[in-house]
C-alpha positions as a Python dict, from the first residue, in 0.01 Angstrom:
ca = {
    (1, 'X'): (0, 0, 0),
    (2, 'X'): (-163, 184, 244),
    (3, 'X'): (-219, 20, 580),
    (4, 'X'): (50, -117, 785),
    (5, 'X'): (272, -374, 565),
    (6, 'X'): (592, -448, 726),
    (7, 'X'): (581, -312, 1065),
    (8, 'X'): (709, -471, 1386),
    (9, 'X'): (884, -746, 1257),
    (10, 'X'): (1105, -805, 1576),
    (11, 'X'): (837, -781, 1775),
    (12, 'X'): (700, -1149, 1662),
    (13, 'X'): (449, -1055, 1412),
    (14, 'X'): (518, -1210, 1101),
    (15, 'X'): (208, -1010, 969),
    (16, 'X'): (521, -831, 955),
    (17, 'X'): (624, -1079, 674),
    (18, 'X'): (330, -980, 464),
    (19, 'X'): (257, -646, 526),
    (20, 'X'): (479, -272, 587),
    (21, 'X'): (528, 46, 751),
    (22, 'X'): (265, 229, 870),
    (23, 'X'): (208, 517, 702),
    (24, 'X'): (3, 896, 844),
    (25, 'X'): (-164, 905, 437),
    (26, 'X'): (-432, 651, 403),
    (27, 'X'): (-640, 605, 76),
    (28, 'X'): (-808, 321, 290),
    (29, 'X'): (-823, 229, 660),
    (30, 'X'): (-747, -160, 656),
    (31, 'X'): (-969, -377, 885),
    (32, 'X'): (-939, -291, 1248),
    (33, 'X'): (-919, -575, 1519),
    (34, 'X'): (-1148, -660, 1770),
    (35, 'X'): (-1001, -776, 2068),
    (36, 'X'): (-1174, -1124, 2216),
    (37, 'X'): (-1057, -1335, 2510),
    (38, 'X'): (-902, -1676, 2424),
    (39, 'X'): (-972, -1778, 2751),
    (40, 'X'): (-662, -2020, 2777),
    (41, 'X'): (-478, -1842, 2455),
    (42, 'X'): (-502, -1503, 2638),
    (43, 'X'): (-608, -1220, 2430),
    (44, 'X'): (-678, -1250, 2082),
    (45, 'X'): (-748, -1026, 1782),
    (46, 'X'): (-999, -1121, 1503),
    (47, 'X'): (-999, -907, 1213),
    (48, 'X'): (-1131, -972, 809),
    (49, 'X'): (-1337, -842, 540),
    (50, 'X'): (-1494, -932, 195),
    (51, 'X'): (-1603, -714, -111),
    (52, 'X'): (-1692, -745, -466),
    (53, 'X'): (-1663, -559, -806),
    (54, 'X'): (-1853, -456, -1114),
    (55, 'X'): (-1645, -414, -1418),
    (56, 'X'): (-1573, -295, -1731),
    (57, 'X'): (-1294, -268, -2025),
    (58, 'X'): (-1217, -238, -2370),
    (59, 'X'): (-1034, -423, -2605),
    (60, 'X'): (-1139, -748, -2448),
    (61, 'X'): (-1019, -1057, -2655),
    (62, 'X'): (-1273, -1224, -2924),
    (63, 'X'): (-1603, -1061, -2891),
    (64, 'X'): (-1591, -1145, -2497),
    (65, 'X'): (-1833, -978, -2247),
    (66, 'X'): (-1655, -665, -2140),
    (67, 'X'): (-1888, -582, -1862),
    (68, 'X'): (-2014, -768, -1513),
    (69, 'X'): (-1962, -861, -1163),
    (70, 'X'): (-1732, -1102, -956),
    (71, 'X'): (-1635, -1146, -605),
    (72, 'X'): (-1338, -986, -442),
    (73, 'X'): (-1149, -1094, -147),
    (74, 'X'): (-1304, -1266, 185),
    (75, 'X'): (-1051, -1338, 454),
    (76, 'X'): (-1085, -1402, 821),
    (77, 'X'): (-767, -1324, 1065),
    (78, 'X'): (-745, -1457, 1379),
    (79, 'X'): (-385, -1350, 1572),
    (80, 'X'): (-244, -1403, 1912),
    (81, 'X'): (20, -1108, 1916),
    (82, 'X'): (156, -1150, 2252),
    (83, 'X'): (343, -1419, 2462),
    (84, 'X'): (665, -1671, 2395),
    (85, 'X'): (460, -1808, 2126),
    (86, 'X'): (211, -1641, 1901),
    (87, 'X'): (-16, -1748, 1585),
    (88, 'X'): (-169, -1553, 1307),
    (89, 'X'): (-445, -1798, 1143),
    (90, 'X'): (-571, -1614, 788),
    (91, 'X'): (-856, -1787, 589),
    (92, 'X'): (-1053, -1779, 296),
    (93, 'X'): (-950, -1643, -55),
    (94, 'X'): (-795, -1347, -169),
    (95, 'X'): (-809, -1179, -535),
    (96, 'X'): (-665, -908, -738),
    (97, 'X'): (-701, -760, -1076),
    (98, 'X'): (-390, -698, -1272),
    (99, 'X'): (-426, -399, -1521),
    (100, 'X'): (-289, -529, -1886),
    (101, 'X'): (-179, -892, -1776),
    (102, 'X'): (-242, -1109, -2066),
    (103, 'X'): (-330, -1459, -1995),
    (104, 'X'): (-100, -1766, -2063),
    (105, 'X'): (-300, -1817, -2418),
    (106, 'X'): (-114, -1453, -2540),
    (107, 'X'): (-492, -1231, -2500),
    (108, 'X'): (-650, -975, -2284),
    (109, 'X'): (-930, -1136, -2155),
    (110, 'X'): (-1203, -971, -1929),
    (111, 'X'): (-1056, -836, -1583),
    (112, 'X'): (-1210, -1096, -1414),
    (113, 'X'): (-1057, -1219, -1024),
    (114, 'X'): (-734, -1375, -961),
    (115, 'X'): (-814, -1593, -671),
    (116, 'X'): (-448, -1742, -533),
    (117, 'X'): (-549, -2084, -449),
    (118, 'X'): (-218, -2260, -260),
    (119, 'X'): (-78, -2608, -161),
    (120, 'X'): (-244, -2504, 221),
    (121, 'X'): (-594, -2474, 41),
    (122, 'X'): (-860, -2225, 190),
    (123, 'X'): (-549, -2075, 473),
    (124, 'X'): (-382, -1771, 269),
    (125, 'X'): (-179, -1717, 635),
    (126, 'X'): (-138, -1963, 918),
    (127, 'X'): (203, -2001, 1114),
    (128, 'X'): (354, -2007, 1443),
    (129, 'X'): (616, -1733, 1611),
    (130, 'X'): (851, -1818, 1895),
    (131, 'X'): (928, -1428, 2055),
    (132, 'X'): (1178, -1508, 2358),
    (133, 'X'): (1106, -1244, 2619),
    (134, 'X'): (1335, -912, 2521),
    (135, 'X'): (1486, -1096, 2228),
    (136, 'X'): (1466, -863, 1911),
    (137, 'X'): (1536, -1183, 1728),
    (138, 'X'): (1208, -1357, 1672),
    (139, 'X'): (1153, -1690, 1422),
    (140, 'X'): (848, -1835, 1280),
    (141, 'X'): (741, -2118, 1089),
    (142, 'X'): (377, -2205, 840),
    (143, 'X'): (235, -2021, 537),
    (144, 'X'): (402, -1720, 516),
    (145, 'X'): (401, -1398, 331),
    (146, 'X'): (617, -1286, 46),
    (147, 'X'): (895, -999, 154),
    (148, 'X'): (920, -914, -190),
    (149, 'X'): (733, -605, -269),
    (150, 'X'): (576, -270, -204),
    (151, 'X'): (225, -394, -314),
    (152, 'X'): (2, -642, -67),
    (153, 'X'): (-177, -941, -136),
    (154, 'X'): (-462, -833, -51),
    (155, 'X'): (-719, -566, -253),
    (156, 'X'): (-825, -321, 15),
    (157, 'X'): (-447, -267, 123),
    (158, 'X'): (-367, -142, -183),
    (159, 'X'): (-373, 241, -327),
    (160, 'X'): (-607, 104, -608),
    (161, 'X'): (-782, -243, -661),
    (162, 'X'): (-576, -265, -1036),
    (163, 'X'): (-239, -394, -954),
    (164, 'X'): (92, -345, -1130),
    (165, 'X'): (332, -567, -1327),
    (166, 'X'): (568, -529, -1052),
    (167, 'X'): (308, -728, -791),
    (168, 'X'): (217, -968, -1090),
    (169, 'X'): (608, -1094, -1129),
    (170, 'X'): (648, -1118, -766),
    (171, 'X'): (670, -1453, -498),
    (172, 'X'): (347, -1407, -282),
    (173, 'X'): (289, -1693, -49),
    (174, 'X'): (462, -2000, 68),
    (175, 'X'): (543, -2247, 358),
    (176, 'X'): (873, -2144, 492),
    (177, 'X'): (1060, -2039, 807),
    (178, 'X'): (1146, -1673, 905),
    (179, 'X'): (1379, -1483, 1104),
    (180, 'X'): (1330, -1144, 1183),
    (181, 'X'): (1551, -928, 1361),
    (182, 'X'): (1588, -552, 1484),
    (183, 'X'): (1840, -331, 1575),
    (184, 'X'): (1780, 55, 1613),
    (185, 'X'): (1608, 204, 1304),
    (186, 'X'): (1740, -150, 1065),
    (187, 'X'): (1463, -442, 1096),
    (188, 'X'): (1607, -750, 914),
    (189, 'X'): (1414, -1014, 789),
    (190, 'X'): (1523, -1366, 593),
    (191, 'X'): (1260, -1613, 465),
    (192, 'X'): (1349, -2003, 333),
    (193, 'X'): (1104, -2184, 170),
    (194, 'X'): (939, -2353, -102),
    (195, 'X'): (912, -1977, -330),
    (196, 'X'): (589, -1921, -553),
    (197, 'X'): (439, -2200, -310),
    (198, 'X'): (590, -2472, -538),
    (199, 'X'): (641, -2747, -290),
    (200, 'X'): (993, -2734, -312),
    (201, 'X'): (1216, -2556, -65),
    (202, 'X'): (1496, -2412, -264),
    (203, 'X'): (1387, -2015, -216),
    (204, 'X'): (1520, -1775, -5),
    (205, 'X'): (1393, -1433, 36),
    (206, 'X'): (1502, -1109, 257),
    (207, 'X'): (1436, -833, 326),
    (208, 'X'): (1567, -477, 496),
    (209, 'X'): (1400, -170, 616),
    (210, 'X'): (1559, 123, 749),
    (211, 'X'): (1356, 403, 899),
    (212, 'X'): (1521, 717, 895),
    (213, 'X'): (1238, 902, 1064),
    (214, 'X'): (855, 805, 1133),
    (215, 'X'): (787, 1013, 725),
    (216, 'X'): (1057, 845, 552),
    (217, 'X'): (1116, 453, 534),
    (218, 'X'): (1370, 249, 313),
    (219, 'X'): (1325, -101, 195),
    (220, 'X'): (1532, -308, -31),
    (221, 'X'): (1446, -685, -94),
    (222, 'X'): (1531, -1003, -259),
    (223, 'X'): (1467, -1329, -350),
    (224, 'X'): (1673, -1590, -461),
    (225, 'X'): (1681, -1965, -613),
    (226, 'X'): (1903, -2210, -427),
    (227, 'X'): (1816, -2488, -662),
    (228, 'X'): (1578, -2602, -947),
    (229, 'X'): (1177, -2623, -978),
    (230, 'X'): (1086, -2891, -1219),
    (231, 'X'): (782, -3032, -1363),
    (232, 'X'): (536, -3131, -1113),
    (233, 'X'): (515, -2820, -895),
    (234, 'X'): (252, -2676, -745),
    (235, 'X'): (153, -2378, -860),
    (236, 'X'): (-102, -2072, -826),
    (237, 'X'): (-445, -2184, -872),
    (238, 'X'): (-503, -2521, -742),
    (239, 'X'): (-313, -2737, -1007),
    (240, 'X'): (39, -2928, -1111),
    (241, 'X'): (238, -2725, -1314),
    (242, 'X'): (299, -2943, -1674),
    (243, 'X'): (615, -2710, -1788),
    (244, 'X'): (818, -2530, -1539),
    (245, 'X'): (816, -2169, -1582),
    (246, 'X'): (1017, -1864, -1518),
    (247, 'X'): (864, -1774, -1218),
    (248, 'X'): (902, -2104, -1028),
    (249, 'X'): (1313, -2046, -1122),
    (250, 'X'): (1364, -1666, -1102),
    (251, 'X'): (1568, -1441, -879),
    (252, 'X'): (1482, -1075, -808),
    (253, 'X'): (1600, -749, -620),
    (254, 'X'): (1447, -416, -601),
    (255, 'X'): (1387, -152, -338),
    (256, 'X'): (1065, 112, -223),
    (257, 'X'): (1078, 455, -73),
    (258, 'X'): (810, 537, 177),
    (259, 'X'): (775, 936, 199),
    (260, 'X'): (500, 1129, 412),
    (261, 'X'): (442, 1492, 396),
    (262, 'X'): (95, 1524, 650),
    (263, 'X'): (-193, 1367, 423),
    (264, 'X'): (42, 1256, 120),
    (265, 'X'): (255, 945, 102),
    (266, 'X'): (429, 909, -218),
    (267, 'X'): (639, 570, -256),
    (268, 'X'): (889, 491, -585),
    (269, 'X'): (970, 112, -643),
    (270, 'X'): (1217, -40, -878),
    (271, 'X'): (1227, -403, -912),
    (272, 'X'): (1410, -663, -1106),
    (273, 'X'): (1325, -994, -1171),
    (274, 'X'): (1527, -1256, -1412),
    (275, 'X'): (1580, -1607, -1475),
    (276, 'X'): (1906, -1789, -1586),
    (277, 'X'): (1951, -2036, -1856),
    (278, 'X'): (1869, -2388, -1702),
    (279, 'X'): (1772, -2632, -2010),
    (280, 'X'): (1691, -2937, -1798),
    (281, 'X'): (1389, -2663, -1689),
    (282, 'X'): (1310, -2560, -2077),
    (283, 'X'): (1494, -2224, -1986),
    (284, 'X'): (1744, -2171, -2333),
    (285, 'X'): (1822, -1823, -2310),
    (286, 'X'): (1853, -1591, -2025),
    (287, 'X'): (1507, -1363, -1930),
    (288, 'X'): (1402, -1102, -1734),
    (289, 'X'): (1162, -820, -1625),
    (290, 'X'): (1226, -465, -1505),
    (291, 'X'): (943, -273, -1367),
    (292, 'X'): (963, 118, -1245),
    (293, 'X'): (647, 199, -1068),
    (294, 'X'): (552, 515, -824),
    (295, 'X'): (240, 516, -564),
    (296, 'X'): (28, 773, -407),
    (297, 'X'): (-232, 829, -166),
    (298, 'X'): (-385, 1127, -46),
    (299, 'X'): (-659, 1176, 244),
    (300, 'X'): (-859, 1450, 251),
    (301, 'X'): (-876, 1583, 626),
    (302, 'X'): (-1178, 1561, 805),
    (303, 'X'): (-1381, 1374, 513),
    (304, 'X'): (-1437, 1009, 441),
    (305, 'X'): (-1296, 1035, 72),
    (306, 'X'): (-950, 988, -44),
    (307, 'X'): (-776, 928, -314),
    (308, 'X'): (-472, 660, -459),
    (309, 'X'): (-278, 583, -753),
    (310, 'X'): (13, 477, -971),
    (311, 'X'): (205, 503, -1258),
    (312, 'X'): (467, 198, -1410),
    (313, 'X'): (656, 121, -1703),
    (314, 'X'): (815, -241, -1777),
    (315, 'X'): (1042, -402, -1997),
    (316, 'X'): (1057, -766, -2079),
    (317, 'X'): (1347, -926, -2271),
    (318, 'X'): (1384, -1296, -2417),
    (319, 'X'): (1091, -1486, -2533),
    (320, 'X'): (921, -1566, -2238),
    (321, 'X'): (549, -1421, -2136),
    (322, 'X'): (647, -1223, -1762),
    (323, 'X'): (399, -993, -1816),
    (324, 'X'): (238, -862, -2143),
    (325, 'X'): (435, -1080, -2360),
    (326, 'X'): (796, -1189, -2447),
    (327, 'X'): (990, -864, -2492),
    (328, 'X'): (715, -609, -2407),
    (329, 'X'): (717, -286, -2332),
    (330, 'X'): (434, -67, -2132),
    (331, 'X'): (343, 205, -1919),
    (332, 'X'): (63, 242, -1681),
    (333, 'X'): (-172, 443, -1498),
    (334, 'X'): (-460, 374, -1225),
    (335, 'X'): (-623, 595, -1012),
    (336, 'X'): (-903, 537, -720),
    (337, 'X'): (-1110, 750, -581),
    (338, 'X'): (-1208, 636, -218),
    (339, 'X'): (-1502, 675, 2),
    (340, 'X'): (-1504, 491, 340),
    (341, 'X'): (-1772, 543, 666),
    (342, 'X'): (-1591, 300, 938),
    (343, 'X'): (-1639, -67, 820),
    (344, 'X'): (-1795, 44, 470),
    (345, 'X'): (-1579, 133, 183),
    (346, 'X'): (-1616, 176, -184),
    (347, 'X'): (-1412, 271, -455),
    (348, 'X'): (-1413, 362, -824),
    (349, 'X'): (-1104, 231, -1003),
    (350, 'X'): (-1013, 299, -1320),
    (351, 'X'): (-659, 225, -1543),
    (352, 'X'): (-511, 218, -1838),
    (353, 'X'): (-192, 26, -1970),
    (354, 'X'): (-54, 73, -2337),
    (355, 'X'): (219, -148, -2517),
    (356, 'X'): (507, 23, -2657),
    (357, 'X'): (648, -276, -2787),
    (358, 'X'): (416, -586, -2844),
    (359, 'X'): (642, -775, -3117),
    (360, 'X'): (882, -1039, -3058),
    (361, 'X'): (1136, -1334, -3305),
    (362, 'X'): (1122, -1006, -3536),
    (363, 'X'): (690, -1061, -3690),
    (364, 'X'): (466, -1225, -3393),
    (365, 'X'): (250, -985, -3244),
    (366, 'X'): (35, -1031, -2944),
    (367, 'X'): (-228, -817, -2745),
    (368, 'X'): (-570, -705, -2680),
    (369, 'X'): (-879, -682, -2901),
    (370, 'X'): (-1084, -888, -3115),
    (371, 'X'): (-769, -890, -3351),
    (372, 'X'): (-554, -953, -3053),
    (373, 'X'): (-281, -751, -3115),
    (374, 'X'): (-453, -425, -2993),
    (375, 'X'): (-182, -208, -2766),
    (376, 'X'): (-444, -42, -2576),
    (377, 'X'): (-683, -142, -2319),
    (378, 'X'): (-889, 13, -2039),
    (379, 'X'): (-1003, -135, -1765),
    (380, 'X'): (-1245, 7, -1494),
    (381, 'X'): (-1420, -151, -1172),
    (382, 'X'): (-1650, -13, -864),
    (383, 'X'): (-1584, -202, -575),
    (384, 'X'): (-1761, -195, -245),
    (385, 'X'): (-1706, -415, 63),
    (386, 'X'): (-1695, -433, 479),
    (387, 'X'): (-1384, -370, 677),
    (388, 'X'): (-1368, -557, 1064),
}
């Protein structure tokens, strides 16, 4: 990611939840917010921006359209950063497009939007912080963001717009309470909740950053299920989930390294994410997915262009769809060249993901194509949008 994702945390900004450090290499400057009088409130900052896409890719499943446009993200923030108690109020929808994701029928479809749609409707962030005056201990309570993670929520924070199978595996989202805590260069954060936004508070999440030095950050997360989602969950995109799924009952632990060198940031992530065997949940045999993934950016002084990237490989084991498919294997590349003039942006994102394995129970294949079973497709969008 490339604007600030996990910064401040004891300071009362649960942004903090969602986002990280800040980092001197930008492949895009995030929105930047305008300061407004609350009268009452006291000072206020108002923030947001929307964009859209053009698209294209091969391989697409069936004879589908391979080409066209869709919307992006459009969010509005409104924060009150300062004070006993404090607010960050986040509306509207947010997307991304996951490179090589196969959807739930087993094909790669067109790269269209994944809009998040959660139990709290059109706000993707509202809740409340309580920061007791010189207390590095600060707690808050709403719709939350995910600690799990290099990779943000939201497209424009990202090093490209294509996003990885790390991010795709991931909790985003979800009511919960938060403490955050700091002491010298450790910030400490721990999340309980209803994880993946299911309704049902059995998740709890943390997270750890230690910053050796204003270039070099370490982070190492986790999540963890105290209990069991079953049928009737809410789940991503506005409906009742029928069967309960691995996500809704999986565990995870990984870790990112945030290293500067003047206009370069360069970050590795390794992340593991399983479920145990539960059979009242439809869960027989034990699954998982491992994902090894390394970001860039790069700004190029004194110009408006930049440019961000990333490779990943992932494994999959037991018959269960994480990613690609049950037991797949792939590796990754994207890469986005940047232009940006103040509150205008655009990028040209292109990626490519290839499936080393795409077999499982010995014969069934799955993949991309008109045959669906393809192990290669490309996917490419242009994306332009405004920054506040």
């Amino acid at each position: 990611m490339i604007t600030i994702r996990r910064q401040l945390l004891g300071l009362g900004f649960v942004a903090a939840s969602s986002l990280l450090a800040l980092h001197a290499a930008q492949a895009l400057t995030g929105p930047q917010a305008i300061t407004i009088d609350g009268g009452p409130l006291g000072s206020l900052s108002l923030s947001g921006g929307a964009d859209g896409y053009g698209y294209v890719a091969t391989d697409t499943y069936n004879g589908e359209q391979n080409e066209g446009f869709d919307v992006g993200s459009a969010l509005i923030e409104l924060q009150k950063t300062t004070g006993v108690v404090q607010f960050t109020a986040e509306v509207g929808s947010n997307s991304y497009v996951t490179l090589g994701a196969l959807s739930e029928d087993g094909h790669g479809h067109v790269p269209e939007t994944s809009i998040s749609t959660y139990s709290t409707g059109p706000l993707f962030l509202g809740y409340v912080t309580i920061a007791p005056p010189n207390s590095p201990v600060t707690v808050s309570a709403g719709e939350i963001g995910s600690l799990e993670g290099y990779e943000s929520t939201v497209d424009w924070n990202d090093p490209t717009q294509l996003t990885t199978d790390a991010f795709y595996v991931e909790n985003s989202n979800s009511v919960g309470v938060e403490v955050a805590g700091t002491e010298g260069p450790v910030t400490a954060t721990v999340a309980f909740g209803d994880g993946f936004d299911s309704g049902q508070w059995n998740y709890i999440q943390a997270l750890v950053t230690y910053t050796v030095n204003s270039n070099n950050v370490l982070n190492v997360f986790g999540g963890y299920n105290l209990g069991r989602t079953g049928p009737g969950a809410f789940v991503y995109g506005g409906g009742q989930a029928g069967t309960p799924t691995v996500y809704e009952n999986s565990n995870a632990v990984g870790a990112y390294y945030s290293y500067t060198l003047g206009n370069l940031n360069l970050v590795p992530e390794v992340q593991y994410v399983y479920s145990k065997v539960d059979h009242i949940v439809g869960i027989d045999k034990t699954t998982s997915n491992l994902a090894l993934e390394g970001f860039a950016d790069y700004a190029f002084a004194n110009t408006p262009y930049s440019l961000g990237g990333w490779v990943e490989a992932e494994k999959s084991t037991g018959d269960y769809n994480w990613f690609a498919g049950p037991n797949s294997e792939a590796i990754g590349a994207a890469i986005a060249p940047t232009w940006q003039y103040k509150d205008l942006f655009a990028r040209v994102n292109a990626g490519a993901l290839y499936l080393l394995s795409n077999k499982y129970d010995g014969a069934v294949s799955y993949g991309y194509g008109s045959s669906g079973t393809s192990k290669f497709q490309f996917t490419g969008t242009l994306e332009g949008g405004l920054l506040f």
